[in-house]
C-alpha positions as CSV (number, residue, x, y, z in Angstrom):
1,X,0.0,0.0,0.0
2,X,1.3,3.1,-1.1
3,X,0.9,6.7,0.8
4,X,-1.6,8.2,-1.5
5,X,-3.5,5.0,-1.1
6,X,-3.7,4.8,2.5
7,X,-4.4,8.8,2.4
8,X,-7.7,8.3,-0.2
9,X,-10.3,10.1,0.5
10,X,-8.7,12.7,3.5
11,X,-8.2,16.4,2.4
12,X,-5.3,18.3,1.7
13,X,-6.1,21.1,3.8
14,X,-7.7,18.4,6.7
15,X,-6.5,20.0,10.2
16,X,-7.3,19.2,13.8
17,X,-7.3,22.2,16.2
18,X,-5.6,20.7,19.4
19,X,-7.1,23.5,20.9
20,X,-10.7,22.3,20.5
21,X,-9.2,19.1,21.4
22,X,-8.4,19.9,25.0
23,X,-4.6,18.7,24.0
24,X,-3.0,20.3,27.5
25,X,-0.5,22.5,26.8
26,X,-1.4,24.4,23.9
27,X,-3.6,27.5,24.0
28,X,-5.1,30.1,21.8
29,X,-2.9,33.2,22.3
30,X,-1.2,34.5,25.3
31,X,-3.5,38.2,24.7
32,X,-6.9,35.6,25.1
33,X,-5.5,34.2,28.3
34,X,-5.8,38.1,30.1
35,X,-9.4,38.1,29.2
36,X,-10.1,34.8,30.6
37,X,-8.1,34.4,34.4
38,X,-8.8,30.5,33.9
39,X,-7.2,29.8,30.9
40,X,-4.4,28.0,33.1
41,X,-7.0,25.3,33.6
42,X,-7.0,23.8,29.8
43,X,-3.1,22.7,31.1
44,X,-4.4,21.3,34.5
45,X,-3.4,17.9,35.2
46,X,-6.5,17.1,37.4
47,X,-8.8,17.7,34.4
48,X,-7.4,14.8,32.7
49,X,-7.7,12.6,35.6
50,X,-10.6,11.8,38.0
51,X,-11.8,14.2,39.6
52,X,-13.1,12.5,42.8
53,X,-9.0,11.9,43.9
54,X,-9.5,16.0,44.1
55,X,-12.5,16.4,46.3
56,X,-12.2,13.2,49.1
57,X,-14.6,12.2,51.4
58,X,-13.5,13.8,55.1
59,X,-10.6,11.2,56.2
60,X,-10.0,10.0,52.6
61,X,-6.6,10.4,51.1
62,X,-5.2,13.1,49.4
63,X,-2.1,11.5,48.4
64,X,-3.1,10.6,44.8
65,X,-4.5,14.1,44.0
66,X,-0.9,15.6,45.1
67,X,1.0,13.4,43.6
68,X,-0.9,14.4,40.7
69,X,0.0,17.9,41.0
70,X,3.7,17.7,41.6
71,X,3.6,17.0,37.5
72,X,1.4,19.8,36.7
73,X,2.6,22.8,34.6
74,X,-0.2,25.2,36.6
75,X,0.6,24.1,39.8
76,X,1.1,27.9,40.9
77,X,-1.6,29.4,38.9
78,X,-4.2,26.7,40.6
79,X,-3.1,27.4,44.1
80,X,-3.1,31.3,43.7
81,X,-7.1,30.9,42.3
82,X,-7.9,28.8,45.5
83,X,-6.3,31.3,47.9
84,X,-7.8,34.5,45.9
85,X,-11.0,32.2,45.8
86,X,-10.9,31.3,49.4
87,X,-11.6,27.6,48.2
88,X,-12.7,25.1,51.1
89,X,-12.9,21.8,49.6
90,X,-10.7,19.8,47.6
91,X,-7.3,19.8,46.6
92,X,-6.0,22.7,44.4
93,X,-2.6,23.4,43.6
94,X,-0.9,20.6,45.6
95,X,-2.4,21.7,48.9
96,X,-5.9,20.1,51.0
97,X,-7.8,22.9,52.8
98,X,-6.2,22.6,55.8
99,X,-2.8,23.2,54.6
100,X,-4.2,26.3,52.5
101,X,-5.5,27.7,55.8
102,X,-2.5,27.1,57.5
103,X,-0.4,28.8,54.4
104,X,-3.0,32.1,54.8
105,X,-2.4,32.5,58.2
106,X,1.0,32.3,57.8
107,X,0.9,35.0,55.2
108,X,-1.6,36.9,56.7
C-alpha cells in the first residue's frame, strides 16, 4: 500500500485544532488568556484525571491528588485561584484545605 492509497479520501487542507481538542499544553494566544483568568486550567493535570482523587470524602486520602500535581505545569496558577477564591474543599494546587488555611495564616 502506497501513501496516497492509504491517504484516499482525506483532504489536503484536513486539520485538527488541538485547541478544540483539550490537548494540555497548547492554547489560543497568550493576549486571550488576560481576558479569561482560567485559561491555566486547559493545562491542568487534574482535568485529565478523576476528579473525585480532588475532592475526598473527610478522612480520605489526598495522596493521589498531590502526587498528581507535583507533575502539573499550573501548579502555581491553581493554588493562587484557590487562595484568591478562598476555596474550602478539595485539593487545588498541591495543597488540601487545611494546609491552605494554615499557608494564609502564615501569610496573613
Amino acid at each position: 500500500m502506497t501513501v496516497s492509497q492509504f491517504r484516499s479520501g482525506v483532504p489536503d487542507d484536513w486539520f485538527v485544532d488541538p485547541v478544540q481538542l483539550g490537548v494540555p499544553g497548547v492554547r489560543r494566544n497568550i493576549d486571550a488568556e488576560e481576558d479569561n483568568p482560567l485559561a491555566w486550567q486547559t493545562d491542568a493535570l487534574c482535568a485529565q484525571t478523576d476528579p473525585e482523587a480532588f475532592f475526598p470524602e473527610k478522612g480520605g486520602s489526598t495522596r493521589d491528588a498531590k502526587r498528581i500535581c507535583t507533575s502539573c505545569d499550573v501548579r502555581g496558577e491553581c493554588l493562587d485561584y484557590a487562595l484568591q477564591n478562598d476555596e474550602r474543599f478539595g485539593i487545588w494546587g498541591g495543597l488540601s484545605e487545611r494546609e491552605r488555611r494554615k499557608l494564609k495564616r502564615r501569610a496573613g
